[in-house]
N, C-alpha and C positions, 0 to 999 in steps of 0.2 A: 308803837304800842309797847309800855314795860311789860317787865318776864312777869308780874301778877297778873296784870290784863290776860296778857296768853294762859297762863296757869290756869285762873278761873274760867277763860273761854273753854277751854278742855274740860274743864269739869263740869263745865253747863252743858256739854255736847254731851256727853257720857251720861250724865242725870237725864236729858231729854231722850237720848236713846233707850235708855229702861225704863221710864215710867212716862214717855209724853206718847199721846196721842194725834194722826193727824185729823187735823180739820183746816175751816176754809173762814176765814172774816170778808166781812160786806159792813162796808162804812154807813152812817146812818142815811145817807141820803144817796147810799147804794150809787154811788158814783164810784168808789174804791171796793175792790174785788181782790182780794189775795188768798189765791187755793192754795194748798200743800204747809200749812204753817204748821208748827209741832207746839202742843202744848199741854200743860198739866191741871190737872185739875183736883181739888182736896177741899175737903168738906170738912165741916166745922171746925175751924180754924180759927185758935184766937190771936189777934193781931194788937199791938197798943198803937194808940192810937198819938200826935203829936202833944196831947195834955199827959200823957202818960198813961188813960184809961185803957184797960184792955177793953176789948168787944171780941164778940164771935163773932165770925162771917162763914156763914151758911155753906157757898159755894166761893173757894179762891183759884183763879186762873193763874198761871205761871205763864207768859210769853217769852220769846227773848227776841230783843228789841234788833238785832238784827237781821229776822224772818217777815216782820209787821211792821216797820217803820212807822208811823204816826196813827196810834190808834181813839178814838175818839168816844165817849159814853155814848150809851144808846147804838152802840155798831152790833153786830149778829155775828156769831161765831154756833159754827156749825162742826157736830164732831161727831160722825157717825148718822145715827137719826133722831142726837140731841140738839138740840138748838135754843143757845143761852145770849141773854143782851148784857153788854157789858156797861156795870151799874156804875163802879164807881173805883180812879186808881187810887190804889192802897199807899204802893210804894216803886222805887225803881232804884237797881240798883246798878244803874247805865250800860248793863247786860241784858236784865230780864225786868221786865215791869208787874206787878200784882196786882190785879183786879179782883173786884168781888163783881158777882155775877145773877143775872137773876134766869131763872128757868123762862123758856117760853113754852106755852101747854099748847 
């Protein structure tokens, strides 16, 4: 691992420690169960998109890909007594992956 990999992992521990939330993912075919995962969550977020469009995304997830290992659309992330399905990856930036998310009522 180079000294920025370290660098950034430290400061992705530090950022999830003050602002991530625990919750738990269940894969879509609820075969895969991962409790204790730390994650963020931020709301109306604008993101550009690979054409260079921006959009806004309602609901963005922050994971770090070394808590979730392989996460899949359509999987359930549970945070508290919310419970949101994960729509669509944004981006990854081979620490922490961005999804946008949709509420489940």
């Amino acid at each position: 691992m180079s000294t920025f990999d370290r660098l950034m992992g430290r400061a992705d521990d530090r950022l999830f420690d003050v602002f991530g939330d625990r919750a738990s993912y269940r894969s879509p075919d609820s075969l895969q169960e991962q409790p204790g995962i730390t994650l963020i969550i931020s709301r109306n977020v604008e993101v550009a998109g690979a054409d260079g469009v921006f959009r806004v995304v309602q609901l963005l997830a922050e994971l770090r890909t070394s808590e979730v290992g392989s996460l899949k659309s359509g999987g359930l992330i549970t945070q508290g007594c919310h419970r949101y399905r994960l729509d669509e990856r944004i981006r990854t930036d081979g620490l922490v992956e961005y999804w946008s998310l949709l509420p489940e009522l």
